[in-house]
Residue frames relative to the residue before (quaternion, step in Angstrom):
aa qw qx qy qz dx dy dz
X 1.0000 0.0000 0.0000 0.0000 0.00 0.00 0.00
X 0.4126 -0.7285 0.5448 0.0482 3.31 -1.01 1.15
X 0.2625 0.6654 -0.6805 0.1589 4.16 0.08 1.11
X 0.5535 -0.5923 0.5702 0.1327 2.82 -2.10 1.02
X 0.6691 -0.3811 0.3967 0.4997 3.74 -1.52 0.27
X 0.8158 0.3787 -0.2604 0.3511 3.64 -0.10 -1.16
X 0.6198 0.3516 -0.4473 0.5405 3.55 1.28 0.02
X 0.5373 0.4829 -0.5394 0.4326 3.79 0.35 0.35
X 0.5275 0.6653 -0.4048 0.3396 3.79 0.83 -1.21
X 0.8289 -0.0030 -0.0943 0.5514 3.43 -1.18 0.83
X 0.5009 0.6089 -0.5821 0.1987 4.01 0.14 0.25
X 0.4456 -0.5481 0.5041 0.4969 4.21 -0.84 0.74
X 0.1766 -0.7325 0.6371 0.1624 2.28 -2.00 0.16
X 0.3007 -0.8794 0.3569 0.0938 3.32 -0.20 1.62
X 0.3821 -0.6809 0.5873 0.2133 3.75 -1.15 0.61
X 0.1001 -0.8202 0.4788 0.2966 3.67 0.16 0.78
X 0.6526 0.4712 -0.4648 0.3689 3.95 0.72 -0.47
X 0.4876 0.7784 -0.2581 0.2996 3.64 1.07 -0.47
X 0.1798 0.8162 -0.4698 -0.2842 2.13 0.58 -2.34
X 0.4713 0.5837 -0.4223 0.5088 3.53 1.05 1.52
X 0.4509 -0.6868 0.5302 0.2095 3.08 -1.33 1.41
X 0.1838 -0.8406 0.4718 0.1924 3.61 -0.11 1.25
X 0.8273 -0.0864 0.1641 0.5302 3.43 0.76 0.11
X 0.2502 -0.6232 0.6074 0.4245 4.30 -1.07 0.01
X 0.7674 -0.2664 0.4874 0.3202 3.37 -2.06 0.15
X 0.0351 0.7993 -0.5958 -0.0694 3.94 -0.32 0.54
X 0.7699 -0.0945 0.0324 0.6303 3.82 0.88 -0.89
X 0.3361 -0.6750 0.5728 0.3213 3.73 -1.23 0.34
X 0.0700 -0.7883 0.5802 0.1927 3.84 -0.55 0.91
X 0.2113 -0.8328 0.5116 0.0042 3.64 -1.55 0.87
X 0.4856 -0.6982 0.4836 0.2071 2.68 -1.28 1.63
X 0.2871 -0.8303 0.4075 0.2491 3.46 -0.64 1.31
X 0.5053 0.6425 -0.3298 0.4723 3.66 1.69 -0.20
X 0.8036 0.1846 -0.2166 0.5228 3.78 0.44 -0.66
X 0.2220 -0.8195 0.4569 0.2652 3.46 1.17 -0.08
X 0.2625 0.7042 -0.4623 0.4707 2.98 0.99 2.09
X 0.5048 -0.5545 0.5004 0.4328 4.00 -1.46 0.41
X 0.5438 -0.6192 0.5505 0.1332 3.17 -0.77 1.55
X 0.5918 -0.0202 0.4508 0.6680 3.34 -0.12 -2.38
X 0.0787 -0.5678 0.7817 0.2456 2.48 -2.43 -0.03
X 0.2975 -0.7747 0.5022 0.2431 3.13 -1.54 0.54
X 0.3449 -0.7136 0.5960 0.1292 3.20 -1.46 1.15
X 0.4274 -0.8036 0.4138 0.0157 2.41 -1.55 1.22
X 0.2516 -0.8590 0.4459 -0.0043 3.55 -0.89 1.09
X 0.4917 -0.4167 0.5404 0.5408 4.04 -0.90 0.08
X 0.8423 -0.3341 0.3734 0.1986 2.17 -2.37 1.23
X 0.8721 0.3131 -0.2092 0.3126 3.70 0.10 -1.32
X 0.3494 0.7508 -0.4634 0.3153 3.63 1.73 0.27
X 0.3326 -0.7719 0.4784 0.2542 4.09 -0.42 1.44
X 0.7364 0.2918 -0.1430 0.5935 3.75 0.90 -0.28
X 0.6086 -0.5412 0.5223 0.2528 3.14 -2.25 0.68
X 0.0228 -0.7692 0.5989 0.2215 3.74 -0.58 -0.01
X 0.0738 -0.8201 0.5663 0.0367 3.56 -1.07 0.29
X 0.2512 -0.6248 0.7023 0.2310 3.40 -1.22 0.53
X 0.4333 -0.6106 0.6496 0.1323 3.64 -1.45 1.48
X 0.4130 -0.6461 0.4831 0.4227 3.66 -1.07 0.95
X 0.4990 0.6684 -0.4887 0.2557 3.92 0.86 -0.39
X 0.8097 0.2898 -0.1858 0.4753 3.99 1.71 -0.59
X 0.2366 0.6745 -0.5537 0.4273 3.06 1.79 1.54
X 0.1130 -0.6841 0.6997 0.1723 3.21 -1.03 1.19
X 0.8685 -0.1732 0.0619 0.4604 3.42 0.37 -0.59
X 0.1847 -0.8116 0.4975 0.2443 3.28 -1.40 1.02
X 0.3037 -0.6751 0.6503 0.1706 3.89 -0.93 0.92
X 0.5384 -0.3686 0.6236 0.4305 3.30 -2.01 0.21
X 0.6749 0.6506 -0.2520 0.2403 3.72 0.64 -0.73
X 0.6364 -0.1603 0.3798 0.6520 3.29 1.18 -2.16
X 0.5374 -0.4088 0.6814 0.2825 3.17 -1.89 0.81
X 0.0945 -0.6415 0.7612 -0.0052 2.91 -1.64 0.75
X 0.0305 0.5800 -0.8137 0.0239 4.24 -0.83 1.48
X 0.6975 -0.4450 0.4871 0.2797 2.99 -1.98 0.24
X 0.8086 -0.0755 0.0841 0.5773 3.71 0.92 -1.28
X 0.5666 -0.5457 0.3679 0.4958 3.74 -1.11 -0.15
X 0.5479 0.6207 -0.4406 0.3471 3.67 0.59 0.57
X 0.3920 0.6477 -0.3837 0.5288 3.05 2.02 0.45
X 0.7305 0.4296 -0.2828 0.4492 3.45 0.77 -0.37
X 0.0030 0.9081 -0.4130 0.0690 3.17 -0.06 1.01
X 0.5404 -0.6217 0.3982 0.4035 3.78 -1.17 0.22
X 0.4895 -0.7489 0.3559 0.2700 3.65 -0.62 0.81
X 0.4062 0.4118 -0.5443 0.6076 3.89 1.93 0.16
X 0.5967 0.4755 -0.5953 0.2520 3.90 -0.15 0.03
X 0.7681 0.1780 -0.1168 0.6039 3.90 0.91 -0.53
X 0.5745 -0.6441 0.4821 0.1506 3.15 -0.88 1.99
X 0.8915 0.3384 -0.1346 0.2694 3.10 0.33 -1.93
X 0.5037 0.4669 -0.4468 0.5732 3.45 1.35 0.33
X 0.6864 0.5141 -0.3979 0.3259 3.82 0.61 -0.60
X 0.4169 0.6940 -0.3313 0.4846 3.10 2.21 -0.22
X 0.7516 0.3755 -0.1449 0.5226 3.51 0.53 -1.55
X 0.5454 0.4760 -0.4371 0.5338 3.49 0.64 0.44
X 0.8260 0.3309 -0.2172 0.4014 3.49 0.44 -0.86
X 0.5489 0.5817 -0.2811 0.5304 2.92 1.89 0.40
X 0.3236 -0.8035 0.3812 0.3228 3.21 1.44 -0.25
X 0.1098 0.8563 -0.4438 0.2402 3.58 1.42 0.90
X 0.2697 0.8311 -0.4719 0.1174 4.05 1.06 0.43
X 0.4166 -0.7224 0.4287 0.3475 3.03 1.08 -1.22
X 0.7388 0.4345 -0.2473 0.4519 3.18 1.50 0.11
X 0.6046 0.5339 -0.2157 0.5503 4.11 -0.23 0.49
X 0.8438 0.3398 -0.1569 0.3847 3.39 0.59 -0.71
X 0.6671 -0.7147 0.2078 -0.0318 2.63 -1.47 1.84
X 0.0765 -0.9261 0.3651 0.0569 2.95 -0.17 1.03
X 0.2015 -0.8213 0.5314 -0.0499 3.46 -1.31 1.25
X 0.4843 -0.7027 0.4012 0.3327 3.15 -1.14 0.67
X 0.5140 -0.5562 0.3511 0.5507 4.40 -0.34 -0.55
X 0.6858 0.1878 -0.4627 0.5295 3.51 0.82 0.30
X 0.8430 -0.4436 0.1875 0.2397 3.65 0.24 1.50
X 0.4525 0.7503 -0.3115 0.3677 3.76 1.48 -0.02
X 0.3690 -0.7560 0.5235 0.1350 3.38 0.12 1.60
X 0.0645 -0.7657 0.6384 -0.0448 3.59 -0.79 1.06
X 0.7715 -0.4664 0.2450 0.3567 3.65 0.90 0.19
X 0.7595 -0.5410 0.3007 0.2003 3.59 -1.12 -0.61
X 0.1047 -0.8011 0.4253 0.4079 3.64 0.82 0.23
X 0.1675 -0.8083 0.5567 0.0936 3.82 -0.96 0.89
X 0.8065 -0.1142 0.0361 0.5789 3.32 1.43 0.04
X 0.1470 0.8672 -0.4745 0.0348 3.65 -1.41 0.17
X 0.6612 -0.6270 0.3809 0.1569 3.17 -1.09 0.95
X 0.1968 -0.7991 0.5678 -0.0169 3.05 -1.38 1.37
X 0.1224 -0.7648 0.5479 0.3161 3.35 -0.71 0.46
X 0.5991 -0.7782 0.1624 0.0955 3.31 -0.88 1.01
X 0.6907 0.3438 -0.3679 0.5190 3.11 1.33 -0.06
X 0.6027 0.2803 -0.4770 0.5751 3.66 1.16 -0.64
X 0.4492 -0.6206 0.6034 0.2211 3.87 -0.53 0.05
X 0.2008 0.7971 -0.4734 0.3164 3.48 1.12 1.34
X 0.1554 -0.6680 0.6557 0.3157 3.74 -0.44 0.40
X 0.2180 -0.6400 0.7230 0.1420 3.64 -1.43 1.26
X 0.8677 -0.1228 -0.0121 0.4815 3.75 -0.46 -0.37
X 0.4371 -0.6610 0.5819 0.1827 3.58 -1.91 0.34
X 0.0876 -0.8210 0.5392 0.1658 3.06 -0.62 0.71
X 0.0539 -0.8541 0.5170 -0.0177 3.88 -0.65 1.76
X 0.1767 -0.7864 0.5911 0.0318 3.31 -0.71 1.25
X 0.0720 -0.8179 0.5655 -0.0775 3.49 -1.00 1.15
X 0.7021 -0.1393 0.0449 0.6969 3.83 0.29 0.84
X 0.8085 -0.1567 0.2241 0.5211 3.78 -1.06 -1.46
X 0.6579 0.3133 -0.4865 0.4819 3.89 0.63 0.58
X 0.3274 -0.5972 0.7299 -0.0575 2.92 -2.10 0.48
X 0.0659 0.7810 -0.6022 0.1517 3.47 -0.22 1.59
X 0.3716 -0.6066 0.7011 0.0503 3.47 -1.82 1.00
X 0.1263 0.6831 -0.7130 0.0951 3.83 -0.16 1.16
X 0.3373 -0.7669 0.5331 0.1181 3.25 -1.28 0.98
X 0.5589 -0.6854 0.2884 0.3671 3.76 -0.33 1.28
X 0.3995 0.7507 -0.3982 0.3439 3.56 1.28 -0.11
X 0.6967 0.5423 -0.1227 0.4533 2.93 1.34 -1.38
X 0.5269 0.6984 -0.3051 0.3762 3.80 1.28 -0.61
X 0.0703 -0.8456 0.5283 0.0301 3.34 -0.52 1.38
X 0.6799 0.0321 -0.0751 0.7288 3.84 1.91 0.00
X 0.0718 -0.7671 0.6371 -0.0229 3.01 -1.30 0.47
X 0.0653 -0.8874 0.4375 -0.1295 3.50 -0.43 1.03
X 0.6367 -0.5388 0.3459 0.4296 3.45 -0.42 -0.31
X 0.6646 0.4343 -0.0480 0.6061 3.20 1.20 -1.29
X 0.8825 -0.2098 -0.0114 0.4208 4.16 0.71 -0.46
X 0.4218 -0.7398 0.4941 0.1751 3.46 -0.65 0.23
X 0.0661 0.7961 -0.6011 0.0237 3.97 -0.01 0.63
X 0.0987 -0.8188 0.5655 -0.0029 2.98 -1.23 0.97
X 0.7500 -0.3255 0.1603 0.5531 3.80 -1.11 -0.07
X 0.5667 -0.4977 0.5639 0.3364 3.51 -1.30 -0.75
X 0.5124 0.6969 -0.3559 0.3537 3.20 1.71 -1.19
X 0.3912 -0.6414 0.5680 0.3361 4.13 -0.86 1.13
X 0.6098 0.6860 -0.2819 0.2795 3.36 0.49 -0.83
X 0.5959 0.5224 -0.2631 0.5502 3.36 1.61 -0.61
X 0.7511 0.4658 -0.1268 0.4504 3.02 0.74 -0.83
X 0.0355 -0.8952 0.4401 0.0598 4.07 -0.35 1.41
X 0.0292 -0.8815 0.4561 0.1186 3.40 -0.06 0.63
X 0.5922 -0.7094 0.3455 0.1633 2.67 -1.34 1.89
X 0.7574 -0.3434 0.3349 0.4430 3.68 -1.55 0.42
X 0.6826 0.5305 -0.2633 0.4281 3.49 0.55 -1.30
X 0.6079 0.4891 -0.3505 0.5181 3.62 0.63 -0.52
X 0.6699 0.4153 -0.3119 0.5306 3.72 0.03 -1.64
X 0.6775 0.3489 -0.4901 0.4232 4.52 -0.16 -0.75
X 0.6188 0.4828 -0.4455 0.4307 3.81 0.64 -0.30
X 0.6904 0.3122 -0.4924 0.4282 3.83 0.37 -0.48
C-alpha cells in the first residue's frame, strides 16, 4: 500500500499488546541513505522536556488509519538513539527542501510524498514550484539533505503534473 506524508501526519499510534494510544504522529524523520522512514515523532503537551519517537525498526504496521508498535516501549526518548537525534538535527523530515537538478536547475519545493508501506521506502516526491507540480521518483536522488534534494538530469525522472502541461 502506497500512503503519502500528510496521510501519516497526526495518525495515533497504537500499542497492540497494551492496548494504549501512545501518542499521534507529529513529524516523519528520514533516513537520508536508504531514503526510508527513519522514526516518527510522537507527539506530546507543550510541557514534555524531550522528543520521543517510535524507530521504524518497532513499526509493525502502517494503516491509512494508525501506526501499529507491538508495546509502549516502542516509544522511546530521542537521547536513546544517536542516529535519529542526528537526522533531527539535521532537519532530515522530508519536507521544504529544494529541489535541483545536477546542472543546478531549481525545480521547486518538496510538498509531499509517498510511502510504500511495509518497507517504509519513500517512492516518489511530490515538488511544487509556482503553477507546476512535479512527481520525481527517489530513484532519481543523487543527495539529499535537509535543506535540498538533487537529482539526475534524466527527463524521465522527473513527471509533470496536468497543471503544468494546461499552462504551456
Amino acid at each position: 500500500m502506497i500512503i503519502t506524508y500528510n496521510q501519516i501526519l497526526h495518525l495515533p499510534i497504537f500499542a497492540i499488546r497494551d492496548q494504549a494510544n501512545l501518542g499521534r504522529v507529529s513529524e516523519i524523520i528520514i533516513d537520508n541513505n536508504k531514503l526510508s522512514i527513519a522514526a516518527l515523532v510522537v507527539s506530546s503537551s507543550w510541557l514534555a522536556k524531550s522528543i520521543k519517537v517510535v524507530p521504524s525498526t518497532d513499526m509493525i504496521e502502517l494503516l491509512k488509519e494508525a501506526i501499529l508498535v507491538s508495546n509502549e516501549t516502542a516509544k522511546i526518548d530521542v537521547e536513546e538513539i544517536p542516529r535519529i537525534k542526528k537526522y533531527i538535527k539535521s532537519r532530515l523530515y522530508g519536507l521544504g527542501q529544494k529541489v535541483f537538478t545536477e546542472k543546478g536547475r531549481y525545480l521547486g519545493r518538496v510538498n509531499d510524498f509517498m510511502v510504500e508501506s511495509t518497507s517504509l521506502e519513500i517512492k516518489n516526491f511530490y515538488v511544487k514550484h509556482l503553477f507546476f507540480e512535479r512527481i520525481i521518483s527517489s530513484s532519481s536522488v543523487i543527495e539529499f539533505t535537509g535543506r535540498k534534494i538533487v537529482i539526475k538530469d534524466e527527463l524521465k525522472s522527473i513527471l509533470v503534473s496536468e497543471t503544468a502541461n494546461a499552462l504551456d
